[in-house]
N, C-alpha and C positions, 0 to 999 in steps of 0.2 A: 452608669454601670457599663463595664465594659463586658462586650457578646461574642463571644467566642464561638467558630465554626466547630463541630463537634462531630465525627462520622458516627454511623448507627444510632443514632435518638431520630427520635423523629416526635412531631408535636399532633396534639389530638385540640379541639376547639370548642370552647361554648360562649351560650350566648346568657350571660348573667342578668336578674331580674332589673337591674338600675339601669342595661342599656349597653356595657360594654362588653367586651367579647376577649375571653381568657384563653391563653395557651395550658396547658400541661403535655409536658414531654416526657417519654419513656426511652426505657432502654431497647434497642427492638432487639437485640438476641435474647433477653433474659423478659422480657416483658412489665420491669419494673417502672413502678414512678419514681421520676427523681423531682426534688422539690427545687422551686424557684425557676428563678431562669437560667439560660446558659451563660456560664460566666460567675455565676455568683458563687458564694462559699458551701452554698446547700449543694446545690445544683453539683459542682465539679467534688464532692465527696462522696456524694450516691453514683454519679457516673464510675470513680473510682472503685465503689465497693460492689457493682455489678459488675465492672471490667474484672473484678479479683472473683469474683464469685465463678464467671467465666473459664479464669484460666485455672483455679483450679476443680473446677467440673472437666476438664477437657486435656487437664494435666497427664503428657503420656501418650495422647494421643496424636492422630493424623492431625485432628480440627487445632491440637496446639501446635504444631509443626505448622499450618497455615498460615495463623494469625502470626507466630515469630517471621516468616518470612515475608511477608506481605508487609511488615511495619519495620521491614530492617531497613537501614542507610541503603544495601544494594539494591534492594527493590525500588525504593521511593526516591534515590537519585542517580541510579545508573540506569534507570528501563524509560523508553518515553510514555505519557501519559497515558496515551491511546495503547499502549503496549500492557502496560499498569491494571486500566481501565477489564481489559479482555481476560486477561490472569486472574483478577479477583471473581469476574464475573466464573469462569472456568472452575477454578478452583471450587469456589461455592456448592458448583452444579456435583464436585464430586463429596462434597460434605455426607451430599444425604446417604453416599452408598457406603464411606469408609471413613467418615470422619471418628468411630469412633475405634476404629482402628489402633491398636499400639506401635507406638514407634517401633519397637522392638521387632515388632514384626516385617518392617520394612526392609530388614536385613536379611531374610528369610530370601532365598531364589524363586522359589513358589511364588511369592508375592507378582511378578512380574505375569504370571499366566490368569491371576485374579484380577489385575488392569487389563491385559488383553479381553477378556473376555466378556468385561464391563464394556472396554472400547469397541467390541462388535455387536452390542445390545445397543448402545448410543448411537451407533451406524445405521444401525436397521430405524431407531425411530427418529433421530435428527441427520443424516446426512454421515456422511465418512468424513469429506473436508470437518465438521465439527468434532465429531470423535477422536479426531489427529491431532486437533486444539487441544482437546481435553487433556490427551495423555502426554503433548508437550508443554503445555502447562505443570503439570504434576513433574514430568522429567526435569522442567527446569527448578522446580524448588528442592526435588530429590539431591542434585547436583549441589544446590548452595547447601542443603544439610550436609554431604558429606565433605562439603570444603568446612563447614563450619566444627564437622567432629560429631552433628549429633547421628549420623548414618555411618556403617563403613563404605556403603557401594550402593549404585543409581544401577538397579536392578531394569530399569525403564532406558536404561543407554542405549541408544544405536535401534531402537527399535523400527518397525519396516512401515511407509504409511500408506495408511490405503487409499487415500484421494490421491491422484496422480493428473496434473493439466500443464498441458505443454502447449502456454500462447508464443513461444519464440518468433513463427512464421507468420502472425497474424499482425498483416497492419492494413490502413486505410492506403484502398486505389484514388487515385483523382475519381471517378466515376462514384465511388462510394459519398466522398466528401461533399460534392455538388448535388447530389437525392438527399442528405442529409440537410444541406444550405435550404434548398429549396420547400421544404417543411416545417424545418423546425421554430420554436418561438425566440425572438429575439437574444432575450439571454443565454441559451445553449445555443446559438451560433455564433455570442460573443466567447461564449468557453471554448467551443470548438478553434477557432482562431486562436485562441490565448495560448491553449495548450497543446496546439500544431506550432506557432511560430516559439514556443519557448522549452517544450520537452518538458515539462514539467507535470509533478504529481496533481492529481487534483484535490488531495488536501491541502497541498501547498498554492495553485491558483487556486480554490475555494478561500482560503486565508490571507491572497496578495492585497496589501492594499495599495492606495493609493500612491501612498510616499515610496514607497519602492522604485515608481517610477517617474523619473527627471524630466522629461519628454525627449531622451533620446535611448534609453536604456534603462533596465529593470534590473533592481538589485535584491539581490533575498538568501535566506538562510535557510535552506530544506528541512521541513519540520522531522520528516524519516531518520535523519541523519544526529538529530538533537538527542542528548542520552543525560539525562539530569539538568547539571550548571553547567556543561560540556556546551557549546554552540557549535555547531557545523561550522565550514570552511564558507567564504560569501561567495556564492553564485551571483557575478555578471552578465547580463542579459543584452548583447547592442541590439535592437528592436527594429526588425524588417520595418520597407514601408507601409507594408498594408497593416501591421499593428499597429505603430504609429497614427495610422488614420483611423483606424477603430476607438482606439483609448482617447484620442485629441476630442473626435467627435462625441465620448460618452458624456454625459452628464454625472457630475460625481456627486450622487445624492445619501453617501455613505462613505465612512475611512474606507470599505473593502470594495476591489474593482467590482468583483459579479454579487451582483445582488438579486434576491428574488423583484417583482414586480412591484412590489410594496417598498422596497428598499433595505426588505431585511436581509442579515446575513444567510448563506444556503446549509441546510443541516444537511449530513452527507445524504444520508436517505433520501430525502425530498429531493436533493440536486439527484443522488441517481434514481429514482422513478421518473422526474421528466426528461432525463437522459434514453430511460428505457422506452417512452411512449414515442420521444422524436426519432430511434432509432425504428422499431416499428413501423410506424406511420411512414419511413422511408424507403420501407421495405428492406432492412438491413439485418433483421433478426437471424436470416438465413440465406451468407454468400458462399460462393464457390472463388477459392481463389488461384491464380493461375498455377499448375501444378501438384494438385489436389483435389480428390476425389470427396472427401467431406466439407457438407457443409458448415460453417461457424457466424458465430453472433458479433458483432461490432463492440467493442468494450468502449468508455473513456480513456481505459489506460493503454490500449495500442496506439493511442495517439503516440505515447512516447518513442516507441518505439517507430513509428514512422515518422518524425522528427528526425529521429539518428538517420534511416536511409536516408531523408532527401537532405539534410545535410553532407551525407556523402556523395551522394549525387551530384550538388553545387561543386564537389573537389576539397571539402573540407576534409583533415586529416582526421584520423581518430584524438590525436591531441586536442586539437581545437574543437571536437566536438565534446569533451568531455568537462571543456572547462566551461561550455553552456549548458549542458543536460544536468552536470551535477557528477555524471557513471562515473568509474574508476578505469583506468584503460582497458584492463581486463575485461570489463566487463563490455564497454563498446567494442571490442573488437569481436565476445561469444556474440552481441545483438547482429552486428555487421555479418556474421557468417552464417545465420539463419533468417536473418528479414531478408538480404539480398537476392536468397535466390525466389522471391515474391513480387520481382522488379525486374525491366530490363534495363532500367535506367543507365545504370554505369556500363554496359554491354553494350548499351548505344553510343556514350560518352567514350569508350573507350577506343569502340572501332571509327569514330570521328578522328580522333586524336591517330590512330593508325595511319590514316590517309591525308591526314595534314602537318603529320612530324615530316621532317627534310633525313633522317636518320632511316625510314621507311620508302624512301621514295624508288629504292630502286624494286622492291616489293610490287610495289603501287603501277608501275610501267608493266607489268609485266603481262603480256598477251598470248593466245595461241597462234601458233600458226600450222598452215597445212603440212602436214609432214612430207618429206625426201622421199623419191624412191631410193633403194640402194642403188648406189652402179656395177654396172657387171665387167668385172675386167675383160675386156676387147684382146680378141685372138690373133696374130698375126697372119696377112694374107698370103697363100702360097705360089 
């Protein structure tokens, strides 16, 4: 028989008197049993007649405007998974307050003061950054209903958000990276490396494997970048020496380079809580960094961002830094204008370069010396 993945059913278990142990699956929106297994002819006709019971319970409403956008072609292959993943979940959380909602009403201008003031109820008990999710979530299905005709207008456009964080300026000092070395457990110092010499996201080193890299360079397709059957552009990696000697010396006891202790792959969470305890334990939770007055926390992702400085550092261009990081020039050139003044680096390369151009050198000569008196012009003797 063939078994078929099926979303929303889920199976419940028992343990029958002869010894074997039986599934029965339900619907979990509607609560129904459907009979048989997944796949069979019972099975995917009760599946259907609760999907139909669904939509028309829900016919007219926000909860059906949901489910159409969440199972259309745009959703499920122009959004990336993890993009996908976050929407449904968002979505969902706004079920309980408006899903029963009328479409109709979504045209209504009013409408837009009934999400704000949801999204400052969600602020006060999950967080703002989650409340901004929420109502961009909702903005973005608003948008495909009225490309699609079932809206005339995304009442939710352009609205103002209330989480606001601006890591631009924040990246790792040498001083930082060495208290961090000197701590941490093997694996996040293998990360740490990975994604100092490569600029890369850590879902993307979380997912590098092995075959990516040749032993002279690392090739890969940024998972950020991926939108459906769309692939990203391929990012080439030529691999300093000291990565080279990390990855030569790893034992590869998995397709994926960082593996937990056990060899398994890292789920983000787990990679970021031991991220968060090695940062801690380094005392990194709370730095001051040159030119500012507040304190901040070390992230994994300013790694990237400090890649781009000391790549420019080396003398590399914004071109050539962009075709290792992945950025778009644009965008390396906004990093370059706010990580740089967190460095003296090129300040120091620069004023080298000052005093060892031949085009400088009469600059370079140039001394005081004790100043003239004036002369007084001399009177004739009589």
């Amino acid at each position: 028989m063939v078994r078929a993945r099926i979303e929303g059913v889920f199976p419940t278990y028992k343990n029958l008197k002869d010894g074997t142990r039986r599934a029965y699956w339900y619907h979990r929106a509607t609560g129904k049993r459907l009979r048989g297994e997944p796949g069979s002819a019972d099975f995917i006709a009760d599946y259907a007649a609760a999907e139909k019971l669904i939509r028309d319970r829900h016919a007219g409403t926000l909860n059906s405007l949901i489910r159409d956008y969440t199972t259309s072609i745009e959703f499920e292959q122009k959004l990336a998974a993890s993009t996908q993943a976050e929407y449904k979940r968002m979505l969902t959380k706004s079920e309980a307050e408006f899903g029963t909602m009328p479409i109709a009403a979504l045209d209504d201008a009013r409408v837009r003061k009934d999400l704000l003031e949801w999204r400052e109820k969600v602020a006060r008990s999950s967080g703002q950054r989650e409340a901004d999710n929420r109502l961009s979530a909702i903005s973005a299905m608003l948008t495909w209903g009225v490309d699609r005709g079932t809206i005339t207008t995304n009442h939710l456009k352009g609205f103002k958000r209330l989480y606001h964080v601006d890591r631009s300026e924040i990246i790792w000092l040498p001083e930082h990276i060495a208290a961090f070395m000197s701590v941490a457990s093997l694996e996040m110092q293998q990360a740490l490396i990975l994604g100092l010499h490569t600029g890369q996201r850590e879902g993307d080193i979380l997912r590098m494997p092995w075959s990516a890299y040749d032993g002279a360079s690392i090739s890969l397709r940024q998972g950020k970048r991926r939108r459906g059957t769309t692939l990203a552009p391929l990012v080439h990696i030529p691999c300093t020496a000291a990565l080279r000697r990390m990855l030569d010396g790893m034992e590869r006891i998995s397709p994926l380079i960082l593996t937990t202790k056990t060899g398994q792959s890292f789920k983000s969470r787990y990679f970021g809580r031991l991220w968060e305890e090695a940062t801690k334990k380094a005392g990194l939770e709370s730095v001051t960094l040159p030119g500012s007055d507040e304190a901040v926390d070390l992230h994994f992702h300013d790694l990237r961002g400090t890649a781009v400085t000391l790549l420019s550092e080396a003398g590399c261009t914004p071109q050539q830094i962009a075709t290792i990081t992945g950025h778009s020039l644009k965008t390396v050139h906004r990093i370059l204008e706010r990580y740089l003044a967190r460095t003296r680096g090129l300040a120091e390369q620069a004023m080298m370069n000052f005093e060892n151009s031949p085009r400088t050198k009469f600059a370079n000569q140039l001394q005081t010396s004790p100043s003239r008196p004036k002369s007084k012009k001399g009177k004739g003797v009589a």
